[in-house]
N, C-alpha and C positions, 0 to 999 in steps of 0.2 A: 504494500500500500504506500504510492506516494504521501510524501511528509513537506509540506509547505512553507513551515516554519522557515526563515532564515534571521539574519540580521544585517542590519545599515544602521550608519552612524553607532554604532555598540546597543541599539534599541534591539530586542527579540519584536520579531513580525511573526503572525501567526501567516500569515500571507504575503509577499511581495506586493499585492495591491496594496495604493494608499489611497483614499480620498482626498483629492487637490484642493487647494483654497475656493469657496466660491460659494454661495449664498446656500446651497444644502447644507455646509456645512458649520451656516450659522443660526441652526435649529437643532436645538438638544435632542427632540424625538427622531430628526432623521438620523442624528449620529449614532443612536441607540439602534436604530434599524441595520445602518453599515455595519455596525459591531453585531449584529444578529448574522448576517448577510456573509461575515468569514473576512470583511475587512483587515488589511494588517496594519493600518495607524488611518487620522485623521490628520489632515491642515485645517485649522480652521479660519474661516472668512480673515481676508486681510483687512486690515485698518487702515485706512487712505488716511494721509496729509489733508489733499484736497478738498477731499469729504467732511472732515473737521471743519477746515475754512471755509467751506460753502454753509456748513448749517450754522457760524456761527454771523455769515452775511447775511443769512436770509433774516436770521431772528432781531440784528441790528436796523435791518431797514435803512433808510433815511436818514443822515444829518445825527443828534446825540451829540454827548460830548465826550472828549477821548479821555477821561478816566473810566465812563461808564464802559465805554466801547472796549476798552481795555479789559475789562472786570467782566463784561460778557464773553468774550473773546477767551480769557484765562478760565473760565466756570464751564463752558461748551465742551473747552477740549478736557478740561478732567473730568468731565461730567461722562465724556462718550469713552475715554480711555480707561474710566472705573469699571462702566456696563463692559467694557471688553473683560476685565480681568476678571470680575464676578459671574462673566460666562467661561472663563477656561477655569474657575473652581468647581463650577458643577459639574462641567465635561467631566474632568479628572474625577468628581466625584461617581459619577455614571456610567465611567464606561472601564473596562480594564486592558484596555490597549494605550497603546503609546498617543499623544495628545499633542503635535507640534502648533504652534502659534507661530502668524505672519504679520510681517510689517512691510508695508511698500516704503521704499524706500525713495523718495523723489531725492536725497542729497545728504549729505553727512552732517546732521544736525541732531537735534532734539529726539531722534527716535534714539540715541544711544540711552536715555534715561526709560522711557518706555522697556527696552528690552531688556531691562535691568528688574521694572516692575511684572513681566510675564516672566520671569526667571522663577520671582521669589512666589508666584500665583501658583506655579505648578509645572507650566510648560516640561514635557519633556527634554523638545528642541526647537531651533528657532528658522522659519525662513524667510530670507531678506530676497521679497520678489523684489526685485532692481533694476529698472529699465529708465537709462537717461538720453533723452532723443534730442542727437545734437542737430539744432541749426542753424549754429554762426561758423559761417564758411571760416571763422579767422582763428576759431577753437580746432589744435592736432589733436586728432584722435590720442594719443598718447595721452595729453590731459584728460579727456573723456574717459579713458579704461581708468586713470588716479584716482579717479573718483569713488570708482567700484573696491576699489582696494581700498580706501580711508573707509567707505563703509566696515566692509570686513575686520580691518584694524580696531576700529576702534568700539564697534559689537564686540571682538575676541577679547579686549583687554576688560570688560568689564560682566560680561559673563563666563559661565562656567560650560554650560550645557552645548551641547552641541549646535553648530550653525550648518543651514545649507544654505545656498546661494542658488537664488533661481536669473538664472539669465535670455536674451535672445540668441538667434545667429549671427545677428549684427554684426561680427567684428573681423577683420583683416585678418588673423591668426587666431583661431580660437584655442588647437592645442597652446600655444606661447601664454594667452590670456589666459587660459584656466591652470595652467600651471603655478601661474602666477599669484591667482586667488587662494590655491592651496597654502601657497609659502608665506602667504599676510594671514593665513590663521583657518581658511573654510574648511569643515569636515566634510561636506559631503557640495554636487553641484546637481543642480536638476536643469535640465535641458528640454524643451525651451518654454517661457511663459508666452502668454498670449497675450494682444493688446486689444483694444478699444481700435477699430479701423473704420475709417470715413469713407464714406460712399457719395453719392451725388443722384438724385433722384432729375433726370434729365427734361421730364414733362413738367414736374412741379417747379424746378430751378432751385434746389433747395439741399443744403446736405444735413445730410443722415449718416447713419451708424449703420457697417455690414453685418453680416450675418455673425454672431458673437459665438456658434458653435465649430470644433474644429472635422475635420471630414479624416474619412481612412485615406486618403489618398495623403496625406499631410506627413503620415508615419512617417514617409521616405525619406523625410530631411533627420530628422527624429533618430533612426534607422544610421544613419550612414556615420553619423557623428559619435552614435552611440560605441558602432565599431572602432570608430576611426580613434575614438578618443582613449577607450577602454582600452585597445589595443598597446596604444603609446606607452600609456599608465596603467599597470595592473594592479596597482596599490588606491587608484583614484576610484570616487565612490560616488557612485551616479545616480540619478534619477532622472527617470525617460517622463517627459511629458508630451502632452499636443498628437494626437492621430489614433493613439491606443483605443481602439472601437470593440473588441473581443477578446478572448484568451488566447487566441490565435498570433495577436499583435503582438501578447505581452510575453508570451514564448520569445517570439523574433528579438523583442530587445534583451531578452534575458538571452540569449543565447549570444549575442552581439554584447553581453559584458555589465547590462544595467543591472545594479544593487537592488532597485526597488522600482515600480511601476504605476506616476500617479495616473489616475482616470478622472473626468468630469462631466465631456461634454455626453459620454456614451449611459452617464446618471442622468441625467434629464432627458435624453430621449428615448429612451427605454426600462426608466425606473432603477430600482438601487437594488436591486434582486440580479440586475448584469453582474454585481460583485460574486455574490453566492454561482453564477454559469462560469464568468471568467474561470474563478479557482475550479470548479468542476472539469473545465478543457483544460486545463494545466494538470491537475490531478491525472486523467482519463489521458494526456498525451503522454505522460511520465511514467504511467505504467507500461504502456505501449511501448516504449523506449527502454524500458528495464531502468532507469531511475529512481532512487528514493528520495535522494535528496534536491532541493535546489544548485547547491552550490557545486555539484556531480556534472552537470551540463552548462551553468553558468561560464558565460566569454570562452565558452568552442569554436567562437567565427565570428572572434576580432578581425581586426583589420593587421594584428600580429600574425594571424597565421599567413605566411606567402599565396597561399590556395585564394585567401579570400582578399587582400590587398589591392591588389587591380579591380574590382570591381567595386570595392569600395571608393577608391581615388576619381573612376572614370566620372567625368561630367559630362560628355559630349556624346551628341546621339550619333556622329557623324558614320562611323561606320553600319550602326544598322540602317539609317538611311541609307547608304550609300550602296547597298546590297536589296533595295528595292525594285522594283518595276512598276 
């Protein structure tokens, strides 16, 4: 009988699925359902920057005067950053798996005390979804990756618990970049988050927001990195996110090297019972495979092993077009 259990970041998972940050997981009853469901950890909901400062605009309104404005402004954000820490006391109190907490991190400021108060709340471990979108042509990229690092720096030096770092593709050298992340202090890296993307509604003249779920055809980027990266680093500790839509996917990145497998978009469109199929196809392939353990097939086909390296590296269709009629 396959055995599920593994571990990332030193947490025991009763499952390599995780449930990703994202509004299911800012409901104590659906977290209860995941953990019913064979789930192996929880993120829960990130706390936006933004989001603070938008509900502390809305509630100022108009005009005021700046100590009041000040004194709403300072009451909004502890007021929203209590309700966060008195929802990861009950999680922890609720559920008996591992319980990670998220902070978006727009810039290296003030969420270093935040991460210090979901330390002492319970959190397990922490992840810094982190996406800074440059656009002044007169900013090198090189300042832009410092920045990801001062976050990591200075979360490491003031907690204890484990950090992941949730990143995009964005970057001119990924392996160099997350090497890098490692050596300012990340335990673990989840590849890739997902954004907020603009669309344009061409009849109306008007923009809007795209479709905010991610599709299976999305793994392949997901897929290739995963190899590419785990390959490089067999000590580096990953976490696949964005395309995983079955058990089927989450085999592929697990065999490609990934630690653990978060899922999202594939809970909201086919409920949280895909957790309890996934594990069931991973079970049911593992047996089939004479497997007991996870970490027995785990990173079989990196992008170390020579067999699979060319295909991982390739980008270009040129030759199978080139062999059409």
């Amino acid at each position: 009988m396959a055995n599920l259990k593994t571990r990332f970041i030193g947490l025991e998972l009763q499952s390599p699925i995780i449930a990703s940050s994202c509004g299911l997981t800012a409901d104590l009853g659906k977290l209860e359902e995941m953990a019913a469901n064979g789930v192996g950890a929880v993120i829960l909901k990130s706390i936006f920057e933004e989001q603070i400062n938008r509900e502390a605009s809305h509630s100022l309104g108009d005009g005021g005067y700046p100590e009041a404005t000040d004194y709403i402004q300072h009451y909004i954000r502890a007021n929203t950053i209590q309700q966060y820490i008195d929802f990861v006391k009950k999680a922890k109190e609720k559920l008996n798996i591992p319980v990670i907490g998220s902070i978006s991190c727009l810039d290296d400021g003030e969420w270093i005390n935040f991460a210090c108060e979901l330390e002492k709340a319970g959190v397990d471990a922490l992840e810094l979804n982190a996406f800074i979108l440059p656009t002044d042509e007169f900013v090198e990229s090189a300042k832009v990756e410092a920045l990801y690092y001062a976050i990591i720096k200075h979360v490491k030096s003031v907690v204890n618990i484990p950090i992941i770092i949730k990143i995009s593709p964005y970057f001119t050298n990924l392996p160099a970049f997350i090497s890098k992340l490692k050596a300012y202090g990340a335990n673990a890296v989840t590849i890739f988050n997902r954004f907020y993307e603009p669309d344009i509604d061409i009849e109306k003249m008007t923009m809007g927001s795209a479709s905010i779920f991610s599709t299976e055809a999305e793994l392949r980027t997901t897929l290739r990195w995963t190899g590419i990266l785990c390959g490089k680093d067999k000590k580096l500790e990953l976490c696949t996110s964005t395309g995983v839509h079955s058990g089927e996917a989450a085999i592929k990145v697990l065999l490609a090297g990934a630690g653990a497998v978060q899922v999202c978009s594939v809970l909201y469109e086919k409920g949280l019972g895909m957790i309890s199929t996934m594990n069931e196809t991973i079970s049911n392939w593992m047996d089939k495979k004479g497997f007991k353990t996870i970490d027995e097939f785990r990173g079989m086909m990196t992008y170390a092993d020579a067999d699979h390296a060319e295909r991982y590296e390739r980008a270009q269709f040129m030759k199978y077009f080139s062999n059409q009629k």
